[in-house]
N, C-alpha and C positions, 0 to 999 in steps of 0.2 A: 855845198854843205847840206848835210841832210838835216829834216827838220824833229824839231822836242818827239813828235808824236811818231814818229820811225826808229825811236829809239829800242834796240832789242837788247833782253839782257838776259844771258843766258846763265845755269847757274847747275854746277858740277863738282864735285869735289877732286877729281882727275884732272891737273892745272894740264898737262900735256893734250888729251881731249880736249879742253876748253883751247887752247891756244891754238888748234887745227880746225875746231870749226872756227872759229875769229878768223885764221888766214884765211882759210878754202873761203869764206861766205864776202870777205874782203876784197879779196879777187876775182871773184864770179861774180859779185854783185856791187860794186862798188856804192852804190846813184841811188841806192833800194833803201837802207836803211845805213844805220850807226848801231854798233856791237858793244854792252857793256860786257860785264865778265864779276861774276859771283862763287867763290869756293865753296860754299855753304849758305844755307837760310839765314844764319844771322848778318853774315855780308851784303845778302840781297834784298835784308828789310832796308837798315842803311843808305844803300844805293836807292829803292825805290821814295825815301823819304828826303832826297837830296833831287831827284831828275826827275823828268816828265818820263814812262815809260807806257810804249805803244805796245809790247806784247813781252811776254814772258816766258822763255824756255826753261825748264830745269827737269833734273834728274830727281828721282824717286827716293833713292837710296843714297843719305848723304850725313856725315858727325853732323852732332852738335846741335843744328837744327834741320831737319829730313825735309824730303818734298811733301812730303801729305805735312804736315807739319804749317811746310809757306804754304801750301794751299790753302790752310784752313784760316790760315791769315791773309793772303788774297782774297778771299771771301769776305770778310769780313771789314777788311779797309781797304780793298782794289776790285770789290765786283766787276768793273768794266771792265777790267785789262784782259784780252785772250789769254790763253795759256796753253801751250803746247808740252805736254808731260812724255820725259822720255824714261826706257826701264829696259834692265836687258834680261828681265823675269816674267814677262807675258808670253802670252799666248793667246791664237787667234779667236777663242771662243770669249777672252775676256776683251780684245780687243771691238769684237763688233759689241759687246757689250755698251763698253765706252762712247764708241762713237756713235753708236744708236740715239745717246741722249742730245748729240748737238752740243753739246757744252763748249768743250776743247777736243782740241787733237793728238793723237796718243800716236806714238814713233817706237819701234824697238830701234835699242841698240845693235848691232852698229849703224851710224846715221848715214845715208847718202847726203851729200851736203845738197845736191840740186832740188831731193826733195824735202830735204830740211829748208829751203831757201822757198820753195814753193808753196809748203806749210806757212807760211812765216806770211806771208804776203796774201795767202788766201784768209789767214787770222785776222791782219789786218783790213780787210777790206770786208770783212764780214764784221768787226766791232764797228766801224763807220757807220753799216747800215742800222747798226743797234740789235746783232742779232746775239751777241754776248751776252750769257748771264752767269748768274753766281752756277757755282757747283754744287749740286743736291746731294741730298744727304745719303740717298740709296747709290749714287755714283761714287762717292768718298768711302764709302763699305764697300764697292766693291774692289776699287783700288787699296784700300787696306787689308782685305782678305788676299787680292793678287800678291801684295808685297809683303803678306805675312806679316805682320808687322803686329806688335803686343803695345798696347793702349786703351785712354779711357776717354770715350767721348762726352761731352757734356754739352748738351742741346739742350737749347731754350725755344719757346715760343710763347709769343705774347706774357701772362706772368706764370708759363709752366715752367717747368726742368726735371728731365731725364737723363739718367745714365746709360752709355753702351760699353760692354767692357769687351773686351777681345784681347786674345792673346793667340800669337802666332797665328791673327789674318783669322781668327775662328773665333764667332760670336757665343762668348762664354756664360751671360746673363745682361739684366738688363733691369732698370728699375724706374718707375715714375708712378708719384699718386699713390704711394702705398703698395703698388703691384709690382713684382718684380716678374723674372724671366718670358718666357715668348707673349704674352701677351703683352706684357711693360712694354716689348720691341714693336710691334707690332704697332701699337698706338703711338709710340713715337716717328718711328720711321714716316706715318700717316700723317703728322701734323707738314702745314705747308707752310714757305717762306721763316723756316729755322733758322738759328745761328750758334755756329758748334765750334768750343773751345777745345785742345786735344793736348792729353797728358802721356807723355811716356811708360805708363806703368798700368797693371791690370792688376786690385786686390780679390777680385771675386773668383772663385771654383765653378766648373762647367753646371749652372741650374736651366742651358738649353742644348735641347738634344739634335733639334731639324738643324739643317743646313743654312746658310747665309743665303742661297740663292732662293730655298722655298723659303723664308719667311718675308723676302723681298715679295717673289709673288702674290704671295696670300694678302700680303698690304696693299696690292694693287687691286685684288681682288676682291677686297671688302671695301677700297675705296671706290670702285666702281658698281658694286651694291650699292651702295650708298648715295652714290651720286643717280644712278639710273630712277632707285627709288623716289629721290626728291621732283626728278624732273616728270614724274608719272604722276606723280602729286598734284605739282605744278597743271599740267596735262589734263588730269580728273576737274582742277577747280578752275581751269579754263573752259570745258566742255559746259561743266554745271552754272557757267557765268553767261555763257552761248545760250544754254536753253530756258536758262531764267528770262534772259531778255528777248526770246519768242526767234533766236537767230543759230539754231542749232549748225549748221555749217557745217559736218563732219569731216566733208572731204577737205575744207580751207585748215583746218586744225590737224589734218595728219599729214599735209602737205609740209606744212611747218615744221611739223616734228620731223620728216624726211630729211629736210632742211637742216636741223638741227643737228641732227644726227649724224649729217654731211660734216657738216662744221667742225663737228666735236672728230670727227673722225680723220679728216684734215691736220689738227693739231697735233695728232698723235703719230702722225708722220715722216721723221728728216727728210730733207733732199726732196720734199712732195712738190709736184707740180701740176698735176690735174685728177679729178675721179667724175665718174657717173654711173649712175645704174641703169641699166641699157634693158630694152626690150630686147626678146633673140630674137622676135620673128620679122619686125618693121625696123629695128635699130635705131629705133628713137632713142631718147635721153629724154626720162623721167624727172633727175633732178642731177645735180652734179655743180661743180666749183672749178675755178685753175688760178693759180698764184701768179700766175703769167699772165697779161691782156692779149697777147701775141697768140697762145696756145687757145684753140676751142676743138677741148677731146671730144664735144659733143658732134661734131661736124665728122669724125674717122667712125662713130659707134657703130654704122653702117658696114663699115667696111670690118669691124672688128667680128660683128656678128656674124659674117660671113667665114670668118674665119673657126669660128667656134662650131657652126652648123656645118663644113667643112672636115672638119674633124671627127665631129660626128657619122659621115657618111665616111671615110675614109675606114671607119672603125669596122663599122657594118661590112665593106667590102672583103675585109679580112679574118673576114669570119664572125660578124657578130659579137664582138666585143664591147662592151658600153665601156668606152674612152674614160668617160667619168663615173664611172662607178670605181676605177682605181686611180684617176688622175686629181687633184684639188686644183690645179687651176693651170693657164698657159699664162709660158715668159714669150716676150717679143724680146730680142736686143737689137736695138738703133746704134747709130752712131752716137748720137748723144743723150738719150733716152733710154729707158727700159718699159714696158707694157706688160704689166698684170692682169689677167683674163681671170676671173672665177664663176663659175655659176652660181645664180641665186635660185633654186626651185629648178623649174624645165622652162620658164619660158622668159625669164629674167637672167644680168649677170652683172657682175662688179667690173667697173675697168678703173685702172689705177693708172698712170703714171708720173715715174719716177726720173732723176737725176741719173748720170751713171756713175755718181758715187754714192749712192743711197744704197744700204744693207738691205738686199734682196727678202734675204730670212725675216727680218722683222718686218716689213713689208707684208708677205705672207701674213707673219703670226697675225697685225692688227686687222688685214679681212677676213680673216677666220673668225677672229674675236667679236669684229663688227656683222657678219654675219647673221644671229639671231635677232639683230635691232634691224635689220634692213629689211630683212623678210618679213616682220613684225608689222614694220611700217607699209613694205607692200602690199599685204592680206588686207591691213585698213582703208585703203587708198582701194583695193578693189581688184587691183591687179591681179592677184592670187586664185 
C-alpha cells in the first residue's frame, strides 16, 4: 500500500483521459504512487481538503473552476505541493519560459504516460528536498497569456493591493496606489512574496499598449537597477568604514564583491551546478562555487582554457578569423552535463556548468547579463 505522501491527483475534465492515465500509470507503476481523479477545480479543492496529497496534476483549461484558477488557490493554501501543469495550447518558447522558473513542470498534451510517470516522481523527490515553491506571479501571467484566458488579478503585498486585468491572455490595464496602466503593472509585478486572488471577468478597456512579455522584462530590469544600486551602496559605505579605520584593503572588498556576485548569479540559474571565472592564459580560477561537493570546475579550468585558445588558433589557421568577434560563447555536451565557455575581455572567461536538463537559452542570457558585473569586478581586482 502506498503511503499519504504518494498520493497523486490528477485533475481534467475529460473523464475518458483521466481514466487512461489512472490505468496506463496503474499498470506501469503499480509500488510508485496512489491516483486520485478530479473533473474540475472544485472537485479537487474537496479532494485536497479530505487527503494528504504529494503532488498535483491538472489540466489548464477546465468548467466551472479552470487550472490557473486551482493554481491560484494551490498557492495560497498548498504552497508545497508540486504541480505538474498540463495544456494542449503551448508552445516551445513559452514552455522554456516556464520551466526556466523551477517552479513546476509543464507537459503538452497528448501525455506519454512514461514521462508523465517520470515527471511525477522527479516532483516528488524534488518537494522532499524543499526545492518547491509557490508560483510567481510573472509565471501565472505568463500561463494566463499562453491560455488566453480573460480575468482580474488581485494581488496583495504586505498592506498594498493592485489590480491586473487581462482579457484574452493580453494585459489590458492595471491599477495600484492611485496609478493605473504600465506603470501600476510594473510596480506590481515587482513587489515580492505576493498573494493573488483571480476572478473570472476583465471590466477595464486596453489603457496598456507593450506586450506582456516586455513589461515582464522591464520589471526585472528596474529590479536589478535597484538591487545593484543598493548593493554599490552597501559597497561605498564598506570601503569608507575600511578607510576610517586606517584598513583600506581594496583588494579584500572586491574580492567579496566577486563573491557576491558569484552567489547572486548562481541563484539565477535552474539545473546550475558549477561556474568560475577562469584565467585564459594559466587557467586558474579566480573565484567560483558548485552545488555539488563531488564537482570541482575549478580543477578542468585548465583544460577548458585550452580549449578556448584552441579555437582561437584554429580560427587564425583558416584564414584569420577572430572566432569571437562573431561567436558569444562554446557549448560542451557531456553525457550528463553541459559546459558553457564565454569570454570575459582577452585574457579572462566565464565557465558555467549545467544539468542536461537546464535551458541552455537562458543559461546563455544570464552570462551575458552577468557579464558587465564580472568585468567590473575584474578591472577592480587588477586583473584587467
Amino acid at each position: 500500500m502506498t503511503k499519504p505522501d504518494k498520493n497523486v491527483l490528477i485533475v481534467d475534465d475529460e473523464k475518458p483521459f483521466l481514466m487512461s492515465l489512472s490505468d496506463g500509470l496503474a499498470k506501469g507503476y503499480p509500488d510508485k504512487f496512489n491516483v486520485l481523479l478530479a473533473e474540475n477545480g472544485n472537485e479537487a479543492v474537496k479532494i485536497l481538503e479530505s487527503n494528504h496529497i504529494g503532488l498535483l496534476v491538472t489540466d489548464l483549461k477546465m468548467p466551472k473552476m479552470d487550472g490557473l484558477e486551482l493554481l491560484v488557490y494551490m498557492n495560497s493554501n498548498y504552497p508545497s505541493i508540486p504541480i505538474i501543469a498540463m495544456t494542449a495550447f503551448g508552445t516551445p518558447e513559452i514552455e522554456d519560459q516556464l520551466q526556466s522558473t523551477g517552479v513546476f513542470q509543464y507537459l503538452e498534451k497528448p501525455l506519454d504516460i512514461d514521462l508523465l510517470a517520470e515527471s511525477i516522481l522527479e516532483g516528488m523527490k524534488a518537494a522532499t528536498k524543499g526545492y518547491i515553491q509557490g508560483i510567481t506571479l510573472p509565471t501565472l501571467l505568463q500561463m494566463v497569456e499562453m491560455e488566453k484566458k480573460t480575468c482580474t488579478l488581485k494581488v496583495m503585498c504586505n498592506k498594498l493591493t493592485g489590480y491586473l486585468y487581462l482579457s484574452n491572455g493580453e494585459l489590458m490595464d492595471a491599477e495600484a496606489g492611485g496609478v493605473n496602466g504600465e506603470e501600476a503593472a510594473i510596480t506590481i509585478i515587482s513587489w515580492d512574496k505576493s498573494e493573488v486572488e483571480i476572478e473570472g471577468i476583465c471590466k477595464k478597456r486596453r489603457q496598456i499598449n507593450s506586450s506582456l512579455s516586455y513589461i515582464l522584462m522591464e520589471t526585472m530590469r528596474i529590479k536589478d537597477e535597484k538591487q545593484q544600486a543598493e548593493k554599490e551602496k552597501k559597497r561605498a559605505q564598506s570601503l569608507e568604514n575600511k578607510q576610517e579605520n586606517g584598513n583600506p584593503d581594496k583588494g579584500g572588498i572586491t574580492m567579496a564583491v566577486l563573491e557576491e556576485i558569484i552567489e547572486n548569479f548562481k541563484m539565477d540559474i535552474p539545473d546550475f551546478l558549477a561556474t568560475d571565472i577562469v584565467r585564459l592564459g594559466d587557467g586558474m580560477s579566480i573565484g567560483g562555487i558548485s552545488s555539488d561537493p563531488n564537482i570541482d570546475s575549478s580543477a578542468a579550468s585548465a583544460a577548458y582554457a585550452q580549449v578556448i585558445n584552441s579555437q582561437s588558433q584554429a580560427a587564425e589557421l583558416l584564414g584569420g578569423v577572430d572566432i569571437f568577434g562573431e561567436a558569444e560563447d562554446i557549448l560542451i555536451t557531456c553525457d550528463k552535463i553541459y559546459i558553457l565557455l564565454r569570454l570575459l575581455g582577452e585574457n579572462h572567461y566565464h565557465q558555467l556548468l549545467l544539468t542536461r536538463k537546464a535551458n541552455i537559452g537562458m543559461g546563455r542570457l544570464m552570462m551575458k547579463k552577468y557579464e558587465p558585473r564580472f568585468m567590473e569586478a575584474l578591472l577592480e581586482l587588477g586583473e584587467l
